[in-house]
N, C-alpha and C positions, 0 to 999 in steps of 0.2 A: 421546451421539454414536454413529453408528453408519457400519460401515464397509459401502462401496457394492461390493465388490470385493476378490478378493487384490492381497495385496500382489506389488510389483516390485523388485527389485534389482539396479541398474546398477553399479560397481567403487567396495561399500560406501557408497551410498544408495538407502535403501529408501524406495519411494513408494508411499502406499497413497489411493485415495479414501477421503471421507468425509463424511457430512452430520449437518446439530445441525437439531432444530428447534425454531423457537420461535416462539409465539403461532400455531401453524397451518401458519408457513409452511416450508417445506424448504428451506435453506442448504445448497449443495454446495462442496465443499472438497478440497483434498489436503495431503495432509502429506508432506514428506520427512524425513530424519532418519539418523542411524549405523546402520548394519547393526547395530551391536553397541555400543548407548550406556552409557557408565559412567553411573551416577546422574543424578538430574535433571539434567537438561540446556537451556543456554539457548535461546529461541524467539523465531522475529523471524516476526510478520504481515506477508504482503507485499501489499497493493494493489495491483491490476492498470491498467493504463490503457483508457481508453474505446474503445468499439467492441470490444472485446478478448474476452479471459476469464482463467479463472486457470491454465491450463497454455500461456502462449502463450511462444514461443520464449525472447525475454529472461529473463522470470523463470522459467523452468527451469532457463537456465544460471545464472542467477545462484545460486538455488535449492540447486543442484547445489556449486556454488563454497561455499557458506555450509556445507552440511554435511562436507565431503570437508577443507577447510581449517581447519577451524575445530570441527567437531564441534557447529556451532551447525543445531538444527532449525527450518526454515522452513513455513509454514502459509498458503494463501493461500483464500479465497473467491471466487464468481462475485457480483460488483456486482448492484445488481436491476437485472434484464431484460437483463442478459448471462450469455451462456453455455449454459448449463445452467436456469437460468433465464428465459428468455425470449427474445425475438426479434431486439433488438440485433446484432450484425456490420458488421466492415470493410463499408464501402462508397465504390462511387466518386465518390458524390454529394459535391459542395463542400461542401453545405451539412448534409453528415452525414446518418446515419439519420432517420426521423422520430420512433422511438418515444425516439430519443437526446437531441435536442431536445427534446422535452415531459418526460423524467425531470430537464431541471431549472428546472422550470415548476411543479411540484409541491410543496406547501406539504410534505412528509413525509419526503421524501430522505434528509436527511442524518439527521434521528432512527430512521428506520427502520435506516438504516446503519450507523451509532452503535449500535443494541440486535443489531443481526447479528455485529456483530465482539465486542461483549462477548458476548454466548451463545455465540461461540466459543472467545473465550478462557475461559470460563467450563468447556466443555466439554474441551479441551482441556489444564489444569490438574489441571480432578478425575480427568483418569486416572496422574496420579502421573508421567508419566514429565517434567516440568518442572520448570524452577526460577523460580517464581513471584515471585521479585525480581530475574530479570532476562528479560527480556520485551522487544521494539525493533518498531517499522512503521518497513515501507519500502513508499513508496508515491511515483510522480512522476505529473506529469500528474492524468489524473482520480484518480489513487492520492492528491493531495495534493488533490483538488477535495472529495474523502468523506476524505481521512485525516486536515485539519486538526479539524474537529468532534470525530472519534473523538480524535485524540491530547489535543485542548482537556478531553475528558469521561471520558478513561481513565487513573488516578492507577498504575495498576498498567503503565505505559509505560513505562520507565526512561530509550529516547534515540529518536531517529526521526529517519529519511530524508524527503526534504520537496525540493518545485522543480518547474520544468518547468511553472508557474503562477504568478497575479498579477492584479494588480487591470483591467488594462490588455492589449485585443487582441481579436482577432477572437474568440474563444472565450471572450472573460473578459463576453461582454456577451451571455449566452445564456438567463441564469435568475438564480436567489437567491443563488447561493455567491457573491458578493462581499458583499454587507452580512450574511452568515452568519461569512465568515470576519475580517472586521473584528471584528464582537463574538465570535468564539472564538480568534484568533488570540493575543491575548493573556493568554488562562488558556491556554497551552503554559508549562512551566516547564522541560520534561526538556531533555535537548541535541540542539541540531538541527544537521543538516548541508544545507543547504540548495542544490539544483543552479541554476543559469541558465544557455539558451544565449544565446548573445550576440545572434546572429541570428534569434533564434526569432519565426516569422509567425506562431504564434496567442497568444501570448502575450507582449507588449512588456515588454522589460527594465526599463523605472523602472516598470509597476506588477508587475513578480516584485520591484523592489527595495523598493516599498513593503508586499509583504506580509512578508517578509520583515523590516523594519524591528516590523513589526508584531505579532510574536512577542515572547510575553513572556521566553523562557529568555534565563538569562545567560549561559549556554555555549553560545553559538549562531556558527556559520561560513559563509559561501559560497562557492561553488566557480563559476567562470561560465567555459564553454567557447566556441568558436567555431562560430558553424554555426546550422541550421536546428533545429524542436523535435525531432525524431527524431533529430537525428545527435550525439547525446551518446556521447562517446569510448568504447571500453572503459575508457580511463585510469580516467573520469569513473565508471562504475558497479567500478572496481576501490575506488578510493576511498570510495563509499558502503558499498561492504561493511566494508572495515577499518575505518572509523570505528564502525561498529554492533557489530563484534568485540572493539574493544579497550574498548567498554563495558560489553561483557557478558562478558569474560575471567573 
């Protein structure tokens, strides 16, 4: 792992960049963390949503809330061909980016994604400052479109954030992650907390209910709010967080 930048510190969270690489290619990243962490300390991966990257408003605060509350360190990466990596960005186009559409058209995605976030965690662990049994992703949206494969293929996940997706809707009929996530949904064994909104246009409620169904953990919950896919309450990411806190306490 190597770091792209000094470090930052806003009122005790220190943010620093940083990239892994693996098989050739360069994984950009940041980490937040305690100014001042007593001993390993626990780490939650967070998945960003699509068209996005990994410092975008949401998950910084949330980011931010995770270390300052909790003394829990969060670690997020740039998706391939977002960010830092590639050309992907918000756009006004209905019908999405183009390079966004074709990454999930692509026989590779989600293993490539899958070996990105383990060579993070991989990296991220051998510098000692973690505690490597207790480890959590939060990821909604395209964070659960690449988070269900990795959490199905990562034994070293202990609980995970999951929602804001499903089998069912404008966005669920774009590429491969539905019959990907039918055969990985069910090697999920950790505890999940699952979000829906009620009224969400790219993704229909009965198939968020059916992925959900479709999880194999026995400590599994859902939370379903009112409103569109973006307009998940604070309440709603307040509760994502404590749920991921009180399993990594």
């Amino acid at each position: 792992m190597d770091w792209n930048g000094p470090a930052e510190t806003s009122m005790g969270v220190w943010e620093r960049p940083f990239s892994v690489t693996r098989d050739g290619d360069t994984i950009p990243g940041i980490l937040w963390m305690p100014e001042e962490p007593i001993g390993p300390i626990p780490l939650v991966l967070m998945g960003h949503g699509g068209q996005s990257e990994k410092r975008n408003d949401n998950g910084l605060a949330l980011a931010r809330k995770f270390v300052r509350r909790h003394s829990i360190a969060v670690a997020a990466i740039d998706a391939i061909d977002h960010g830092d990596r590639g050309a992907i960005r918000v756009t006004e186009d209905p019908a999405g980016h183009p390079d966004y559409i074709a990454l999930w058209k692509r026989s590779d995605t989600f293993d490539r994604m899958n070996a990105d976030w383990s060579a993070t965690l991989d990296a991220l662990l051998a510098s000692g400052r973690f505690d490597a049994d207790r480890v959590a992703y939060w990821g909604l949206s395209m964070g659960t479109m690449l988070g269900v494969p990795f959490v199905a293929s990562e034994p070293r996940i202990s609980a995970a954030v999951l929602g804001l997706c499903g089998f069912a809707g404008k966005s669920a009929v774009r590429g491969r992650f539905g019959d990907r996530h039918r055969a990985d949904a069910p090697n999920i064994s950790c505890p999940v907390l699952f979000m829906v909104q009620w009224d969400d246009e790219r993704f229909d409620r009965d198939g968020a209910f059916e992925l959900f169904h479709a999880l194999g953990s026995q400590d599994k919950r859902l939370h379903a709010h009112p409103g569109l896919h973006a307009d998940l309450p604070a309440e709603g990411r307040d509760a994502t967080r404590e749920f991921l806190a009180r399993y990594l306490a």
